[in-house]
Each structure stands twice: as C-alpha cells, then as structure tokens.
C-alpha positions as CSV (number, residue, x, y, z in Angstrom):
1,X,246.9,134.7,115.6
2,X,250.6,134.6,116.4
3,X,250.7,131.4,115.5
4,X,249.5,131.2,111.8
5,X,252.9,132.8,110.6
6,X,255.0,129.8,112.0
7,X,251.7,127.1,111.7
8,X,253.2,123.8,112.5
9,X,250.7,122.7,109.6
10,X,252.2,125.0,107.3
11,X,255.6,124.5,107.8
12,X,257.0,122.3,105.2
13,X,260.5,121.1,104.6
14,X,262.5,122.0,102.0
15,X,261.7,119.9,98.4
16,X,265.2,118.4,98.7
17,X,268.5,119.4,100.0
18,X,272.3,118.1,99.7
19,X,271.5,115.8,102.3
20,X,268.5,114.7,101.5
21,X,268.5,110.6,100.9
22,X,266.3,109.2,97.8
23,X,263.2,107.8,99.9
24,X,263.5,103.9,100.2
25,X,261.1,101.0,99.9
26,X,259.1,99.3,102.1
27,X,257.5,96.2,101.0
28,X,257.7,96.9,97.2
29,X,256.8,100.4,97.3
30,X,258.3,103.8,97.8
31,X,258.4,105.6,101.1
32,X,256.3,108.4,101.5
33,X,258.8,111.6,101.8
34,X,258.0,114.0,105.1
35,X,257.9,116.9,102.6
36,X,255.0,114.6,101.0
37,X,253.7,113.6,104.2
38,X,253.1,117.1,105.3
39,X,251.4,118.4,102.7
40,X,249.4,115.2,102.1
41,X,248.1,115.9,105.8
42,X,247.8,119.9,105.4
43,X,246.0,119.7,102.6
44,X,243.2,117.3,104.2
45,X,242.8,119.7,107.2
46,X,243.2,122.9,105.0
47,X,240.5,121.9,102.4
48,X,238.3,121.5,104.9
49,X,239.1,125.0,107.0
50,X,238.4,126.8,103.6
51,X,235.4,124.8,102.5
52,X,233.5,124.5,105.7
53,X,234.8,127.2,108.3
54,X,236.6,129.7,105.8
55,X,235.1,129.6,102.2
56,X,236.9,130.8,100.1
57,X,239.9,132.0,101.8
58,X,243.4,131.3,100.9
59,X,246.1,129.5,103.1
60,X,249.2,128.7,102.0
61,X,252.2,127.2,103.0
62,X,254.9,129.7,105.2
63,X,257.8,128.2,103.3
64,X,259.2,128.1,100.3
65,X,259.9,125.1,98.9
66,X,263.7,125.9,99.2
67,X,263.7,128.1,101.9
68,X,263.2,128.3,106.0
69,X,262.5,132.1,106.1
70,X,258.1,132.3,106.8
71,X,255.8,133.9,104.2
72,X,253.0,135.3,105.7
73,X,249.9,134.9,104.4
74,X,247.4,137.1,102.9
75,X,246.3,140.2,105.0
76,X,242.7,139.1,103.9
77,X,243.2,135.6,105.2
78,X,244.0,136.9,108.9
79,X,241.0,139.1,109.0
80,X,238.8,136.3,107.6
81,X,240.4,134.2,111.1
82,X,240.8,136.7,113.1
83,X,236.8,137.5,112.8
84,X,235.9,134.1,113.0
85,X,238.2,134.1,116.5
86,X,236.6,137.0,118.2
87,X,233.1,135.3,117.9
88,X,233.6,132.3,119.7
89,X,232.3,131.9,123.2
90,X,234.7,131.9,126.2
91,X,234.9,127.6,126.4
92,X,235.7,127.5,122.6
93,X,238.4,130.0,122.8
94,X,239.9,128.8,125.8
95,X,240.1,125.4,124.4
96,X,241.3,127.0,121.2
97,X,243.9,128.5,123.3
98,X,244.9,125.3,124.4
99,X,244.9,123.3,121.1
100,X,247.3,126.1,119.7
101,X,249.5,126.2,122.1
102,X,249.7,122.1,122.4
103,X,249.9,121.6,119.0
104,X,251.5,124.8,118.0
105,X,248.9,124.6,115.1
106,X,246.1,127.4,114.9
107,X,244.7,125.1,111.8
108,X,245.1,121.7,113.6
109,X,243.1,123.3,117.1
110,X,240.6,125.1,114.8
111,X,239.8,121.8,113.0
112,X,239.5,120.3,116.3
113,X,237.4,122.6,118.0
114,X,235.2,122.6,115.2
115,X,234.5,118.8,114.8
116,X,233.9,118.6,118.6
117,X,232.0,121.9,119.5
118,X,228.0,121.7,120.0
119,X,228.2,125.3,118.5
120,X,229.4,124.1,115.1
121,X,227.1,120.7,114.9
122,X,226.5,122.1,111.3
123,X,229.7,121.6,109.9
124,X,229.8,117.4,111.6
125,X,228.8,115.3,108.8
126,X,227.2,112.3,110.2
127,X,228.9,109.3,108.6
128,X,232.1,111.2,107.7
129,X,235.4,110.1,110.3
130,X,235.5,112.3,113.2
131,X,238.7,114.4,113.4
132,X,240.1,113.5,116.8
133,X,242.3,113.3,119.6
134,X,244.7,110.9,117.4
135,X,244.5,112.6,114.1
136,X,245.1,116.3,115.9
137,X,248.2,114.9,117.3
138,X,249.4,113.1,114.3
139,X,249.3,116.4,112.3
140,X,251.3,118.8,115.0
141,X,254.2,116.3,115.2
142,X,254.7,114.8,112.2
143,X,258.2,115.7,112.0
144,X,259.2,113.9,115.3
145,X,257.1,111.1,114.1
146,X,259.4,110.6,111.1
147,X,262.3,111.0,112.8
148,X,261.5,108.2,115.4
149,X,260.4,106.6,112.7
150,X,263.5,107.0,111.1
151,X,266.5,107.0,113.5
152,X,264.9,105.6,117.0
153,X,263.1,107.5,120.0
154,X,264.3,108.8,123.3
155,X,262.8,106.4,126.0
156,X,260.9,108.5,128.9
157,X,261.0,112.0,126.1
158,X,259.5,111.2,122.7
159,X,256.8,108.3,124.1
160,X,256.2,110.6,127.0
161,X,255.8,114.2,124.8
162,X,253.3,111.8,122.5
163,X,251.3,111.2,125.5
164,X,251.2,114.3,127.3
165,X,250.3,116.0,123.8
166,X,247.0,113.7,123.4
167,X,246.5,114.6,127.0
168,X,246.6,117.9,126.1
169,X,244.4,117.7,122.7
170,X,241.8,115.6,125.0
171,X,240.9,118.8,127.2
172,X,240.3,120.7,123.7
173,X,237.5,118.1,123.1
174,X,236.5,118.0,126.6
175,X,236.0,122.1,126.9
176,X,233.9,122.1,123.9
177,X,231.5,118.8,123.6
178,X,229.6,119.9,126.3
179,X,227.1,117.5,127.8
180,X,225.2,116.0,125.1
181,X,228.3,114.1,123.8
C-alpha cells in the first residue's frame, strides 16, 4: 500500500517546464510527449482496475500537473485496495509483492496478477490482448524508455535493468498461472 502514494503509474511529469523542448516529428507526424505517453498508458491500465477489479473507485494521478510534491489519493480508494489485498491467497500476494516492488507500480502488478491468476479467470476476456510480461514492463519504465529513446542507453545498465525487470515480472506470472496455463 506504500506504494500507491508514489505509483510509478501515477506519477506524471510536469505539463511543461522552462526546459521543456516543443516535441518534434517523426515521419510527418508529431512526437508523442512522455507527459502524453504516461497518461495514455495509465489510463488504459487504470480504466480497467476501476471497471473490472475496483468499480467505481477513483484513482488519480499523485502529481499535479505543475508540481513534484504527491497527492494522495482518496481515503476511500485505499480501503477499496487495501480490502481487495487482504483477500488474496498467499501465491497471489507474494507475487503481488514481487510485481510491486519490480515495477514500483501497485496498479501495473495488480493488473498483472489479475490477467494471469486462475483465481480471477472471470475478469480474462477471451479474445481481448493479454496484459503481459512486455506490456507490465513497458508501463513501470517508461520514463527510462524515453530517455534512451531520447539521448542513448548505458551499455551493460539500461539493456541489462530492461532484462532483469522482465525477469522479474515473469515470476509474477509464473506464481499465479498455476498449472492449467
């Protein structure tokens, strides 16, 4: 629960600074903003969370759009998750644990665990893409993605974090699919 105040998810950068430059083009169309990027992929994991496992809940992002101080969010919202955490069996919440502290996302191990866990089946649409190993990871580090993206990566750090995250993400999946997967 520790987590949800400084969600990885939920952690947005500020609309636009001094130093901010206009985003540029890329084969005749404008680059995607990380401000943009972030919420574009919040939002997708979000709506689902407070369709599927939260109805009705509220979760919002922790910063401002011109601020880096966290909001928290509503009192309601952490009782909602912090119920729905002390229900799940030991496997699910150690591989909860896991996902959170991988990704340092409650929302991004949540979705995962619930896509891959035999005790959710009802909330897998068949036909609908699976959220996975690749999608988890590209949601917690988004903002090193656009930065390698952007200015290079550190050879044996950056490719080798990438890795060891999935790694990480993988035993989520593995912990919770049990044996009919």
């Amino acid at each position: 629960m520790r987590y949800l105040d400084t969600d990885t998810l939920l952690c947005w950068v500020p609309e636009k600074d001094m130093y901010d430059v206009e985003p540029t083009e890329e084969g005749g169309k404008r680059r995607e903003t990380l401000r943009e990027l972030q919420m574009r992929v919040a939002q997708d994991i979000i709506g689902f969370l407070t369709t599927e496992v939260w109805p009705g809940i509220e979760i919002k992002p922790i910063l401002n759009a011109d601020s880096i101080m966290p909001v928290s969010q509503p009192q309601a919202t952490k009782d909602v998750i912090q119920g729905w955490i002390s229900g799940l069996p030991a496997y699910e919440l150690a591989a909860l644990e896991r996902g959170v502290i991988a990704a340092k996302s409650l929302l991004v191990a949540v979705r995962l665990v619930v896509e891959w866990s035999e005790n959710f089946r009802h909330l897998q649409r068949p036909g609908r893409k699976r959220f996975g190993i690749e999608e988890a990871a590209h949601a917690a580090s988004l903002e090193v993605t656009w930065q390698t993206d952007r200015w290079g990566e550190v050879e044996d750090t950056h490719d080798v974090d990438k890795e060891d995250l999935k790694r990480q993400l993988g035993s989520v999946v593995l912990l919770v699919s049990g044996e009919s997967r």
